[in-house]
C-alpha positions, 0 to 999 in steps of 0.5 A: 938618221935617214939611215935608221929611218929608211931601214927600220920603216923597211924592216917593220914597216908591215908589222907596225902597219898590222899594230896600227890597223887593228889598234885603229879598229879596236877604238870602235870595238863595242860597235863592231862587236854589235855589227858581228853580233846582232842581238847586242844590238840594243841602246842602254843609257843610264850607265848601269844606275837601275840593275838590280843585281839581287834580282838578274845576277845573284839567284843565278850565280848562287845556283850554277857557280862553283863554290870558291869561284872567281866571279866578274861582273861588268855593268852596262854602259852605252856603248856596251848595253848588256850585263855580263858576268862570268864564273866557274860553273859545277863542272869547273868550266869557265862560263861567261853570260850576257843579261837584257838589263832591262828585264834580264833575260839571256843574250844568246849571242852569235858565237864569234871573237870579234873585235873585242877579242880577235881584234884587239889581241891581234893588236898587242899581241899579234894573236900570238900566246904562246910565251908572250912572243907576240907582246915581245913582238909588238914591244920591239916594233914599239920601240922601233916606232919611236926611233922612226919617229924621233929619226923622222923629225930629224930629216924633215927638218921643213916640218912646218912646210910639210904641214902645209904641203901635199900636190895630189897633181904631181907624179905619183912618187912626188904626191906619195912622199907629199901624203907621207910627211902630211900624214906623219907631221899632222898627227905626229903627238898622237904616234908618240903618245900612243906609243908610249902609252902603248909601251907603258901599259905593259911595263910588267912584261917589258920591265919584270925585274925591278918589280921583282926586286923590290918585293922580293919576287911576291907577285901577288904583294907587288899587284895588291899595292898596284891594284888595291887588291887584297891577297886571299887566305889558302886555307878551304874556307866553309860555304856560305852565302852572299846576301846582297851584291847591289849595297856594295856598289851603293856605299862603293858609289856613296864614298867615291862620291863625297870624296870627289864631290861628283856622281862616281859609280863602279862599272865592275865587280870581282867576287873571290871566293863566291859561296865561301865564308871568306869571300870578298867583293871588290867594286872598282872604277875601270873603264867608267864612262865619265872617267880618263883614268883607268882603275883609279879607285878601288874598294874591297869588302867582305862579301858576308860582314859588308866589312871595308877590307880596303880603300885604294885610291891611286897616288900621284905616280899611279894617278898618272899612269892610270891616265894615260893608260885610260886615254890609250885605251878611250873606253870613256864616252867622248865621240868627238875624240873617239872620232879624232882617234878613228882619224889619227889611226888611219893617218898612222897607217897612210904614214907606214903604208906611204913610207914603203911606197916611197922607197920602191918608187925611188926604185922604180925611177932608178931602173931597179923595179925588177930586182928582187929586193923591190920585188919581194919588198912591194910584195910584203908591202901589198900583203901586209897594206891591202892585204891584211884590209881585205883579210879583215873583210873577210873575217867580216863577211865570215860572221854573217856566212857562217851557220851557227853551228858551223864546225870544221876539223874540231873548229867552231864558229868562232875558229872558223872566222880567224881561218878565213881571216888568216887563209885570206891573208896569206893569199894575199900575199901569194897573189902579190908575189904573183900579180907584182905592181898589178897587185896593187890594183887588183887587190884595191877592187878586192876591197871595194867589193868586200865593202859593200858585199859585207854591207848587203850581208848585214843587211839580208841576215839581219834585216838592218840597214842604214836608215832602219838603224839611224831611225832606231837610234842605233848609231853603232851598226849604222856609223859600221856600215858608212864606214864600210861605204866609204872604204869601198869608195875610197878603194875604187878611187884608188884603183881608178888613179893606179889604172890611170897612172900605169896608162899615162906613165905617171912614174917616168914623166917627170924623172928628170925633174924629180930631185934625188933621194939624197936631195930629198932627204937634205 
């Protein structure tokens, strides 16, 4: 088992720590997307309740969208205060609008992927799509993640010890396994379940077969069972017009309603062949605000008779995976336990980061600090540790640089961002190689300042800064840049300890009263 545990947290220790810092971020992703785009910045608190989409969506879609176009309309909630639709427009192109859903005028926003996009597809997919490589990638590091945790508990049989221990006084390799089993014991039911969660929210990538066993290779049979959609006729159906969008999200409202006994609303909607004699209105229950579940209830319609085509409502089995997958994703209202996600997240990193840390002061004490195993490890550690932080910075910093119309080699604003986020990355790694231990250091400063230029930044490009936000109620910009404060603060702490332990010869004080790795581990 310590075996497994080492070797593994060696192996895919900078790829799960890349998974858990993005996932991390993504538990606030409305709220970075409001700080990298400023004019989302605005407060909605009715959860969509007064929209009239007659009058701000329909008109619009029944002039620009193509006919026999899918349609998604998503309604405004707290922590996402506008009202977006997209569509296929005459040309054929994919067109996404942002609405005020106060008096619906058009949201011309910075163009740029944030965290909802960039982030959050780094997460499950490492950004990559090219044939699902990057989800097969964070599967298997998933599942690697479950036998470090499992092995875990294994060899720390003192686990209730651990809960209790930590000596930041001690030398730096006894304080580093201290905050290592800290870290792994206190959250350790938040690393399972989102794992598991994690894991089970792509069952139809990882698990193809017995679906496609059981309907027979029918996708589209298979997903209107699961979903509660409605499989749609190929025939070219004649053009026709809608006439109301808001009665269906009011009898939507009405059945769900009485069949709870609580106020229920649906936060999306899909219109199937829009402008077409077959078109069909689909209200659905997705990432509500008072609701775990995810896509729990689902109503289909016929968008011209107002006809209900189908009135899904999710089974017991279905019931519980719309659960869990609701409570990994945390798009329900809870601050309270967004902040305790916010919380575990980093403790999940500190746990990787702390692990590999380990293993090379175990290294550094036995006299092999220069051999190329630790040299490249404590490289790929730093680059994949701090590294892929301050890449973060710099995508941060990018978006309040950039021009708007910034374009480079056919790339536009939003490309460029990822560019220096990536460019930045792989720099970190070169630097590590270069700098080795100092690294460490060096890169730790590098935060600090990326910290607080991205803070002043925001605050010269925007006007806004903490008190005006606090003062405005806009909590999401303001509760951005305190955390970026605090990161700041938090890297100038650390370089400060790593400058003193390298002055004071932290690391070789108490090499005789340090036990063994194999006393360690026993």
């Amino acid at each position: 088992m310590n075996w497994c545990h080492t070797w593994f947290g060696i192996a895919l220790g900078g790829l799960l720590f890349a998974i858990f810092w993005m996932g991390t971020l993504t538990v606030v992703d409305s709220e970075i997307d409001q700080w990298m785009k400023p004019e989302l910045r605005m407060t909605f608190d009715d959860g969509g309740g007064s929209v009239i989409l007659d009058d701000l969506v329909l008109p619009r879609l029944q002039g620009e969208a193509k006919i026999g176009s899918f349609v998604i309309i998503t309604l405004p909630k707290k922590r996402e205060p506008f009202l977006e639709y997209s569509f296929d427009n005459l040309e054929g192109e994919r067109t996404s609008v942002k609405l005020n859903p106060r008096d619906g005028t058009y949201i011309a926003e910075t163009e740029s992927e944030a965290a909802s996009d960039f982030f959050y597809s780094f997460h499950y997919m490492l950004h990559i799509r090219w044939n699902n490589i990057g989800l097969w990638l964070v599967g298997f590091s998933s599942m690697a993640m479950l036998v470090l945790i499992v092995s875990g508990i294994f060899i720390h049989r003192k686990i209730f010890a651990d809960f209790f221990t930590f000596r930041p006084w001690k030398a730096l390799r006894r304080s580093t396994l201290d905050l290592h089993n800290l870290t792994s014991v206190v959250a350790l039911p938040f690393y399972f379940f989102i794992t598991v969660s994690g894991l089970l929210i792509l069952f139809m990538i990882f698990l193809p077969w017995p679906i496609s066993a059981i309907y027979s290779g029918d996708d589209g049979a298979f997903r209107d069972d699961y979903f509660g959609f409605v499989s749609l006729s190929e025939e070219n159906p004649q053009a026709a017009e809608m006439q109301s969008l808001d009665q269906y999200l009011i009898q939507a409202a009405n059945i769900w309603t009485e069949r709870t006994g609580s106020p229920e609303v649906a936060d999306v909607l899909y219109i199937n062949n829009f402008g077409t004699e077959n078109a069909t209105v689909t209200a659905r229950q997705l990432f509500t605000s008072k609701r775990v579940e995810v896509g729990k209830e689902t109503l289909v319609f016929d968008a011209i008779s107002g006809h209900i085509l189908k009135d899904f409502s999710a089974g017991p089995a279905r019931h519980a995976h719309t659960w869990l997958v609701g409570l990994h994703y945390i798009q329900f209202d809870h601050w309270p336990l967004r902040w305790l996600y916010l919380v575990c997240g980093l403790m999940g990193c500190v746990m990787i980061a702390t692990g590999n840390l380990f293993w090379m002061r175990a290294r550094i004490r036995t006299g092999r600090e220069q051999t190329v195993q630790v040299r490249v490890i404590r490289a790929l550690t730093v680059g994949a540790v701090s590294g892929i932080i301050i890449a973060t910075g710099a995508f941060l910093i990018a978006n309040r640089l950039l021009p708007a119309e910034a374009a480079l080699l056919g790339n536009g604003r939003a490309a460029l961002e990822i560019w220096a986020f990536f460019l930045t990355w792989i720099s970190t790694f070169i630097h590590a190689a270069v700098r080795d231990k100092a690294a460490w250091r060096d890169q730790c400063w590098v935060i600090a300042v990326l910290g607080v230029s991205a803070i002043l930044l925001n605050w010269i490009t925007t006007g806004d800064h903490i008190p005006a936000m606090i003062s405005e109620g806009i909590w999401s910009v303001a509760s951005m840049d305190l955390i970026l404060l605090a990161g700041a603060l938090t890297a100038i702490w650390a370089a400060l300890r790593l400058k003193k332990s390298e002055t004071t010869g932290a690391f070789s004080k108490h090499v005789q009263t340090e036990p063994s790795d194999e006393a360690q581990a026993r």
